[in-house]
C-alpha positions as CSV (number, residue, x, y, z in Angstrom):
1,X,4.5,19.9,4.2
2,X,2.2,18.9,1.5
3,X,3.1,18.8,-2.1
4,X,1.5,19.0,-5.0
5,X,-1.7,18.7,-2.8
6,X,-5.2,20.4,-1.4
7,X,-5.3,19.9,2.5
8,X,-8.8,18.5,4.2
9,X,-9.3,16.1,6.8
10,X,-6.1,14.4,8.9
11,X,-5.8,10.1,8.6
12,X,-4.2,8.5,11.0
13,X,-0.7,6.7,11.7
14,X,0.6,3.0,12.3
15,X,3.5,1.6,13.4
16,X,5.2,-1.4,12.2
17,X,6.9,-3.9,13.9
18,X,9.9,-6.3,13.2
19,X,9.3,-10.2,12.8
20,X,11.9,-12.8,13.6
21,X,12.3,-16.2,12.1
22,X,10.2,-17.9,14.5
23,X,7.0,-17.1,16.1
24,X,7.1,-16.1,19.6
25,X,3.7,-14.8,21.1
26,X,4.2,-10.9,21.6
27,X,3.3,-9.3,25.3
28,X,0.6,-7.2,25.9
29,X,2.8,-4.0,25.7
30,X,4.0,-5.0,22.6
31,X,0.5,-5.9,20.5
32,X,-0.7,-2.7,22.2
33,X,2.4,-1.0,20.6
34,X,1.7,-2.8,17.0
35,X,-2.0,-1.6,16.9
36,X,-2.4,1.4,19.0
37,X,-5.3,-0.2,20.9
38,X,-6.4,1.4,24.3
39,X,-9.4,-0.3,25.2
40,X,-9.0,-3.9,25.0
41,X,-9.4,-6.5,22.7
42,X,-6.9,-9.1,21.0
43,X,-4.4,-7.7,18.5
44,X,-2.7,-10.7,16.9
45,X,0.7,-10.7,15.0
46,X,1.7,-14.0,12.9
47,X,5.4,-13.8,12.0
48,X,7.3,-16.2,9.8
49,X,6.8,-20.2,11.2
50,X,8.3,-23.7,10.2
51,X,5.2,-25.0,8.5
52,X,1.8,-23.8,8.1
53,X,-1.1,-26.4,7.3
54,X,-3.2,-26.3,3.8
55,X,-6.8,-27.1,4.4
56,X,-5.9,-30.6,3.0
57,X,-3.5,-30.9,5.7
58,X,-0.3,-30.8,3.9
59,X,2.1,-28.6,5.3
60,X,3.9,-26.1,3.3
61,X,6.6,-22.9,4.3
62,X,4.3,-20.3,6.2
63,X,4.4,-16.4,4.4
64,X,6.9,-14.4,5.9
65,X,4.9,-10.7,6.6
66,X,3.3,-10.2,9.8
67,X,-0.1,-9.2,9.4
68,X,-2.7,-8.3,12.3
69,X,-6.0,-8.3,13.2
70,X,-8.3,-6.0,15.8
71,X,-11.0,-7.8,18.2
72,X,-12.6,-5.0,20.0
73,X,-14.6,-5.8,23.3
74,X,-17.8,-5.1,21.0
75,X,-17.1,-7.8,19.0
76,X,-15.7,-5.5,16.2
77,X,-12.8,-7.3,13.8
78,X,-10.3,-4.7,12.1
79,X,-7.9,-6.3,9.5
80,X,-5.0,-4.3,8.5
81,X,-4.1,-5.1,4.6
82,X,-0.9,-4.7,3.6
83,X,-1.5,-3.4,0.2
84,X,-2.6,-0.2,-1.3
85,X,-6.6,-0.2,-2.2
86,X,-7.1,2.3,-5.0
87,X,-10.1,0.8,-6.7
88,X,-9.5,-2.6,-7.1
89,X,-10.6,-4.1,-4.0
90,X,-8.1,-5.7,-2.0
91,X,-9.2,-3.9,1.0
92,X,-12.2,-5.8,1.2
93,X,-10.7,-9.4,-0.3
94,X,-7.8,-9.7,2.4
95,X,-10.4,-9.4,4.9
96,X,-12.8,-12.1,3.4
97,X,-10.0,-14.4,3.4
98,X,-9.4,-14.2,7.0
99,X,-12.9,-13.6,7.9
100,X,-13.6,-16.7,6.7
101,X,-11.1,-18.9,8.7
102,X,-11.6,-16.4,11.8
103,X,-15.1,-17.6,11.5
104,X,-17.1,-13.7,12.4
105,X,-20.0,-12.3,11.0
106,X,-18.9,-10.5,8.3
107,X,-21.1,-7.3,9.0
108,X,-18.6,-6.9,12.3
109,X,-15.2,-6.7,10.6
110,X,-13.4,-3.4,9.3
111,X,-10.1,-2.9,7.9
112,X,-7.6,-0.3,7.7
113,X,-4.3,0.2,5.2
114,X,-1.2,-1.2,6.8
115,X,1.6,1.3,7.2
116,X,5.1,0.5,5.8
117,X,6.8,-1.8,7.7
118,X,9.1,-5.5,7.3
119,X,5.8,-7.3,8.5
120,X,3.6,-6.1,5.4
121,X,6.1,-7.1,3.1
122,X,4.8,-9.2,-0.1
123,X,5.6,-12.7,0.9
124,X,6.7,-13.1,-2.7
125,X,8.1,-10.0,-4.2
126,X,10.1,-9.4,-0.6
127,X,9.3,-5.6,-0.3
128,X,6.1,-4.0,0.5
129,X,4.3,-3.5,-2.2
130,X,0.7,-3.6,-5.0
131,X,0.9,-4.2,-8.5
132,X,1.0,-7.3,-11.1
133,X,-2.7,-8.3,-9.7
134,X,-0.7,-10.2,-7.5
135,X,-2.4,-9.0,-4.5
136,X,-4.6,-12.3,-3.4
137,X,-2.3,-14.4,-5.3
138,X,0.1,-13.8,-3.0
139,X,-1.7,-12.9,0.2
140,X,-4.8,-15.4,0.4
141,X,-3.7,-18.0,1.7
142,X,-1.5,-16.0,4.5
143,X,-4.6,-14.0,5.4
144,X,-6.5,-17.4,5.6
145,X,-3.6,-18.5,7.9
146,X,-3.8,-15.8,10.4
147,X,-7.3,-15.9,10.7
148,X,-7.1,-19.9,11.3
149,X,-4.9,-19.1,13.9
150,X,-6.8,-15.8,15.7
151,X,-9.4,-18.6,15.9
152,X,-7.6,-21.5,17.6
153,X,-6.0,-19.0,20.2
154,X,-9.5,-17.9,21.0
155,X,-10.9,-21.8,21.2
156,X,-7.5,-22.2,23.3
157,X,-8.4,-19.1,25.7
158,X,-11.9,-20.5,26.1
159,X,-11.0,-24.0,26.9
160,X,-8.6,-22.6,29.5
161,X,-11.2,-20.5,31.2
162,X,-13.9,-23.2,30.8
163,X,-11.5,-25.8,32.1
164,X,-12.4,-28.5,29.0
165,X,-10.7,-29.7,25.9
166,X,-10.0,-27.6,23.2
167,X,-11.5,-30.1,20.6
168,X,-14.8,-29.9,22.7
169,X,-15.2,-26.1,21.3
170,X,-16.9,-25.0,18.4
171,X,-17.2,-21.2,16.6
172,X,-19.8,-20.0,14.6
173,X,-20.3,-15.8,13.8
174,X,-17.6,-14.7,16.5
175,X,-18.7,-16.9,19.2
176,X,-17.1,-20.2,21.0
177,X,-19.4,-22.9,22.7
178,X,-18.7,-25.9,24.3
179,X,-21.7,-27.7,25.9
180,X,-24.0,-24.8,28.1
181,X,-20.7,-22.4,28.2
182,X,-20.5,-19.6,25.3
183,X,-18.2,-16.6,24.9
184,X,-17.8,-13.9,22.0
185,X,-14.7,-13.3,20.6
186,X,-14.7,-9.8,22.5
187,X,-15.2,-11.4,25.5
188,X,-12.0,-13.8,25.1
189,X,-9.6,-11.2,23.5
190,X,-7.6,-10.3,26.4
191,X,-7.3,-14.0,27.4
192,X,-6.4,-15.2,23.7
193,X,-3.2,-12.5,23.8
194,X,-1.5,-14.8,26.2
195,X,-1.9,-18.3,24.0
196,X,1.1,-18.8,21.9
197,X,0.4,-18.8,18.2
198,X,0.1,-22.3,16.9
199,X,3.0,-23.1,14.2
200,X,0.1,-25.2,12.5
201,X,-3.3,-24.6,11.5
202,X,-5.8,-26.5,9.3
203,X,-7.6,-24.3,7.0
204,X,-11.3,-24.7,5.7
205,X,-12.4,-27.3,3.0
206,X,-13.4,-24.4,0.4
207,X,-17.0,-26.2,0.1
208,X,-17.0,-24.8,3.4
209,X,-16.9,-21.2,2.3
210,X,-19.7,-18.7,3.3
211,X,-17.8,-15.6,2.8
212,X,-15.1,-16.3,0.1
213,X,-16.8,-16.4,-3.3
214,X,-20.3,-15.0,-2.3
215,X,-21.5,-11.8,-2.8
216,X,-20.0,-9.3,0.0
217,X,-20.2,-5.8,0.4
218,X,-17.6,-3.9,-0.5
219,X,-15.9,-2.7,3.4
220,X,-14.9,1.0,1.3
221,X,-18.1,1.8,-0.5
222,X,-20.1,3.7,2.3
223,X,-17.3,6.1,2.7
224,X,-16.7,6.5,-0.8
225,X,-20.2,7.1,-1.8
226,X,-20.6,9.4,1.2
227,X,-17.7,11.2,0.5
228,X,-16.0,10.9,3.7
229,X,-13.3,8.2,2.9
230,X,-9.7,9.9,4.0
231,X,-7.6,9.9,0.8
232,X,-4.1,11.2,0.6
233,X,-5.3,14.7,-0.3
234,X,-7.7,14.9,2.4
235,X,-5.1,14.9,5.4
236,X,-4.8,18.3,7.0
237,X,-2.3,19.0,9.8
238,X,-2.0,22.4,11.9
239,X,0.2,25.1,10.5
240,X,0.3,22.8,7.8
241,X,2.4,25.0,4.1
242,X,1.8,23.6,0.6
243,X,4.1,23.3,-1.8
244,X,3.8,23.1,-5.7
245,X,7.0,22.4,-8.3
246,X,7.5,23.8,-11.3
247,X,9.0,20.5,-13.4
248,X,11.1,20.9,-16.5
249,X,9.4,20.4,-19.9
250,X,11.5,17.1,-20.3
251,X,12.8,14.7,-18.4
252,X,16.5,15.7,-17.0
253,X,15.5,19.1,-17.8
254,X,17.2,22.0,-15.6
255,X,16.9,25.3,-13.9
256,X,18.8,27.6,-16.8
257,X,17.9,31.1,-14.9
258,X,14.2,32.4,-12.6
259,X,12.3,35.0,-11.9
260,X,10.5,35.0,-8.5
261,X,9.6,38.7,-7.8
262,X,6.1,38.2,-8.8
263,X,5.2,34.8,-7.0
264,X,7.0,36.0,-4.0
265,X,4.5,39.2,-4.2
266,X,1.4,37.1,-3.9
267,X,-0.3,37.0,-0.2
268,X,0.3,33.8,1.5
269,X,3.8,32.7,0.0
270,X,6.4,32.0,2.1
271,X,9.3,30.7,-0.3
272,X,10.8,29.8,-3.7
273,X,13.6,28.2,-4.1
274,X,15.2,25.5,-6.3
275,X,14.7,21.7,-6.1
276,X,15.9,18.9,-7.6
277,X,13.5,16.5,-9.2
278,X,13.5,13.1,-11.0
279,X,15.9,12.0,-13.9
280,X,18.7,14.3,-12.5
281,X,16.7,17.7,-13.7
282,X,15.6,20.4,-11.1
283,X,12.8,22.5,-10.7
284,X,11.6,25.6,-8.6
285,X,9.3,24.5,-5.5
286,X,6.4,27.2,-4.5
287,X,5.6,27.1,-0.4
288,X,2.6,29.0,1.0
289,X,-0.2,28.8,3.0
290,X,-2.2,27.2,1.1
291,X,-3.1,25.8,-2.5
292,X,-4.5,28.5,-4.0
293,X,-1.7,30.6,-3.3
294,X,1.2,28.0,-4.1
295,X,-0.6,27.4,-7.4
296,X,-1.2,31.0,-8.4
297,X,2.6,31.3,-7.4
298,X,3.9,29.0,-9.5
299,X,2.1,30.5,-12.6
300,X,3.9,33.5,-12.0
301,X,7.2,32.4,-11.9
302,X,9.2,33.3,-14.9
303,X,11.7,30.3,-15.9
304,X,14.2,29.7,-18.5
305,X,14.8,26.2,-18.6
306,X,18.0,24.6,-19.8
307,X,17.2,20.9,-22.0
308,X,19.8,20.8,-24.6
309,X,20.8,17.5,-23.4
310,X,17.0,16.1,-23.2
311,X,16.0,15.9,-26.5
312,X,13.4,12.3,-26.0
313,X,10.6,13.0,-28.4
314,X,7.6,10.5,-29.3
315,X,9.3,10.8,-33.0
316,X,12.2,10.0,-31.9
317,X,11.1,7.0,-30.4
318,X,8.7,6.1,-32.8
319,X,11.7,5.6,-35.2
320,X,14.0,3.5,-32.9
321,X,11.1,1.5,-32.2
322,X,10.7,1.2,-35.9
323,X,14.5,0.1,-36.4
324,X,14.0,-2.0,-34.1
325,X,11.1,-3.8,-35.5
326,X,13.2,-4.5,-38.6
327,X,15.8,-6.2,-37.3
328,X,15.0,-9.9,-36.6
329,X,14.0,-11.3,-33.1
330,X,14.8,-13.7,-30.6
331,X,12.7,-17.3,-31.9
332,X,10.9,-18.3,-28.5
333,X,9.4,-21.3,-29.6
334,X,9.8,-22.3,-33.6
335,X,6.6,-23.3,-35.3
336,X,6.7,-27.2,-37.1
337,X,4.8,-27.8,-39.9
338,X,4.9,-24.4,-41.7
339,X,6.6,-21.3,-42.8
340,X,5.5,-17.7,-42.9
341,X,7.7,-15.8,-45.3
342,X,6.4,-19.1,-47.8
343,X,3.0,-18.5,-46.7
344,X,2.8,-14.6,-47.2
345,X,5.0,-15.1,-50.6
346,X,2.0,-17.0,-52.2
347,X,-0.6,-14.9,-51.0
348,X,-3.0,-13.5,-53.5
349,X,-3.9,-10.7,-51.1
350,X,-1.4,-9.0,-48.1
351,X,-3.3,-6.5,-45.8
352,X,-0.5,-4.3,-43.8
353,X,-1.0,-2.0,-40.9
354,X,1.0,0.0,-38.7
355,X,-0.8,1.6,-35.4
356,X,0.6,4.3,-33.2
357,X,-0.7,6.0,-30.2
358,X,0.5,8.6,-28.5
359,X,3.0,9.0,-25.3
360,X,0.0,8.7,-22.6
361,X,0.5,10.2,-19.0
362,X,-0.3,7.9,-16.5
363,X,-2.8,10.2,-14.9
364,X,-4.8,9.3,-11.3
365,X,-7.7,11.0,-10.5
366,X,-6.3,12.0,-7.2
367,X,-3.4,14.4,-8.0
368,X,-0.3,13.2,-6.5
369,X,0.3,14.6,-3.0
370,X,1.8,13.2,0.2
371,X,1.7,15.2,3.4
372,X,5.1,15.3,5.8
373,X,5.7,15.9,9.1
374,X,9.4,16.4,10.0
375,X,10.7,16.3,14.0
376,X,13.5,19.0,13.5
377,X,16.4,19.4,15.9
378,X,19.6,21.5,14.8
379,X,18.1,22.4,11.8
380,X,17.9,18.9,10.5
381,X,15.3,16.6,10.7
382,X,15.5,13.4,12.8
383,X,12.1,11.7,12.0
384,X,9.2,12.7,10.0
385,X,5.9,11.2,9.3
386,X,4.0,10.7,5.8
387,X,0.9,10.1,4.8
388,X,0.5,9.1,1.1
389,X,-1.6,6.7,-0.9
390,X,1.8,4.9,-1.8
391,X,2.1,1.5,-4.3
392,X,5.8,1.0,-2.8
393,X,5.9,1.7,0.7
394,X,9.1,-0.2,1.0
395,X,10.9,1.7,-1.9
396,X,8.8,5.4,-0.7
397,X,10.0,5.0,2.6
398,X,13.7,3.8,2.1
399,X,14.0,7.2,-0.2
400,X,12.7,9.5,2.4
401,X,15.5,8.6,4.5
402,X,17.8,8.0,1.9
403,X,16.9,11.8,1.0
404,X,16.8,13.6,4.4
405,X,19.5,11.0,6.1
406,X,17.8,9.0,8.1
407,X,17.0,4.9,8.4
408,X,13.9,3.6,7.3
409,X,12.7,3.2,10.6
410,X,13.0,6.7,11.6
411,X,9.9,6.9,8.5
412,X,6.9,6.7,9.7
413,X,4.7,5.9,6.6
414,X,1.1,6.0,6.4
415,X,-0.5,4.2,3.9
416,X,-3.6,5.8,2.7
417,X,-6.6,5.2,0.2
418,X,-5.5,6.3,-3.0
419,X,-7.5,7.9,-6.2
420,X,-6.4,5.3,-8.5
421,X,-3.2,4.7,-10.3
422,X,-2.7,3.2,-13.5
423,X,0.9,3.2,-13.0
424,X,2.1,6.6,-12.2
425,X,2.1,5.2,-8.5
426,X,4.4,2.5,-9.3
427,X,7.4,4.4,-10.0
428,X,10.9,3.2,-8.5
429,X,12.7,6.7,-8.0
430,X,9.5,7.6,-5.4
431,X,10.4,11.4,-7.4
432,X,7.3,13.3,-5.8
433,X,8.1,12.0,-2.4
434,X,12.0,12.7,-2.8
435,X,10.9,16.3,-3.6
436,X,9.1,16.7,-0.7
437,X,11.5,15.6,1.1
């Protein structure tokens, strides 16, 4: 079910998979599992280590998420980032950092949105999760860690095939030489899945840097500019409804009394019915085939809505702001050497002004939608899949299940590119994703 959306082209899926407290190199089966490769290549999952190496060489606590990286046969580097991108960026930052240490040609790697899972969490914040510009603050240095170590488990896969010291190998664009022997990355892949992932890794001397810092191509532009980057409203699945709400006027607004004879009269919708939304309110929810007709539908639904209890107004709280502006504050950090009532006492001129915008609605581009998929035995469901353009995949995907019953890990959560933001992403109840759930 999509709500609140316009269906177009399906994304794709991801699953996520736990870390322990120590590193222990995965098996085959299971990096195939964490990446959904078929074909080859190295898929490389860092968990949480002892100690991680700075490129000074101090050691320091290693980040706790498990990122991964792609190495196709082709040469091809995919970097999953654990954030959201929705303008900002940070799908093509992450993948410089490790780029860098992973030491490829930057015109080879791609990335992808990392679906919800313990081993995208914010090393910091403890939940998965964009916002604060705290996405390379907190990241950059584990992204520069995994590629560090993609890289010495490819040297160490060489130098076991080429029967010579490790030390003895160098890389350079996605390549590993030693003396008249040379390999690509693609070509190593397979062999580098069986090294165990070093605990410690030196990272560059930045004055080393040819990708971090320099101009780079942004890795979404093309598709954005082309028009065929896969947003949250362009996934499209078969026999796919739409659904539209109706929301209350004000927050904690209800349902008094409705009319649906009208909306239920309109070709292509197949049901109206009540559902509760955010701050305790509830709202009627529109399904149909389609957009159109779930939007027209909803238009002609005749509500009476009950808000006696929800009387917020920007008036009203322009004037508790005001009282609250009069009564005196918390002194962070008192001032020596001066006094301002003194100071504006003596003044032969006070200028006063008082500004006030309006209540603003945190509007994105992209209209807010997320697309579900529900696996439905005994007229409950017992797993469901979601693709949305989510800021908290941790919070979205622990009230999915808190709302249908289910664990978190029976939530499959695709993350996916997102039509900006500006805060109406970032919001803690997950209410449009409760709804359509």
């Amino acid at each position: 079910m999509r709500i609140r959306g316009i269906e177009a082209l399906a994304g794709g899926s991801g699953e996520a998979v736990k870390t322990g407290d120590a590193v222990a190199p995965l098996t085959r089966r299971g990096f195939l599992k964490l990446t959904g490769m078929a074909g080859g290549g190295l898929a490389l999952g860092i968990g949480s280590v002892v100690e991680s190496a700075h490129a000074q060489g101090a050691a320091k606590p290693a980040s706790s998420p498990q990122a991964f990286l792609q190495i196709a046969p082709d040469n091809t580097v995919t970097v999953a980032v654990n954030r959201l991108e929705f303008g900002q960026g940070v799908h093509t930052a992450l993948p410089m950092a490790l780029a860098e240490e992973l030491d490829v040609d930057w015109k080879n790697v791609r990335a992808m949105l990392a679906p919800a899972g313990d081993p995208y969490k914010d090393p910091m914040f403890g939940i998965q999760m964009t916002g604060g510009s705290t996405a390379v603050n907190h990241s950059f240095e584990q992204y520069r860690e995994l590629g560090a170590r993609a890289r010495a488990m490819l040297i160490a896969a060489a130098a076991q095939q080429w029967k010579v010291d490790p030390a003895s190998c160098a890389t350079s664009l996605g390549v590993v030489t030693s003396g008249a022997n040379r390999a690509t990355y693609g070509e190593l892949a397979q062999a580098a899945m069986a090294q165990p992932v070093p605990a410690q890794v030196k990272l560059k001397d930045p004055a080393q840097f040819r990708i971090v810092g320099k101009p780079t191509p942004r890795l979404d532009a093309a598709s954005k500019l082309h028009g065929d980057g896969v947003f949250g409203l362009d996934v499209k699945l078969k026999d796919m409804k739409v659904a539209v709400v109706a929301h209350p006027p004000r927050f904690g607004g209800k349902v008094k009394s409705f009319n649906a004879d009208k909306a239920r009269k309109i070709k292509g919708v197949a049901d109206v019915f009540l559902v509760p939304v955010d701050r305790g309110g509830t709202g009627v929810a529109v399904v149909a085939d389609g957009y159109w007709p779930a939007k027209t539908a909803r238009e002609a639904l005749e509500i009476v809505w009950e808000d006696a209890g929800s009387k917020v107004s920007s008036a009203a709280l322009f004037d508790e702001y005001s009282k609250l502006a009069a009564q005196p504050g918390t002194v962070a950090r008192a001032l020596e050497g001066g006094n301002i009532d003194t100071a504006l006492s003596g003044a032969a001129k006070v200028i006063e002004a008082e500004y006030r915008v309006p209540y603003l609605a945190h509007a994105p581009m992209e209209p807010l939608n997320c697309t579900m998929q529900a696996e439905i035995a005994a007229n409950k469901a017992t797993a469901v899949k979601v693709w949305v353009g989510s800021q908290f995949q941790t919070i979205d995907q622990a009230a999915i299940a808190r709302t249908l019953g289910l664990t978190p890990d029976k939530v499959t959560l695709n993350t996916m590119m997102a039509g900006g933001g500006f805060g109406r992403r970032a919001v803690p109840t997950s209410d449009y994703l409760v709804e359509s759930a």
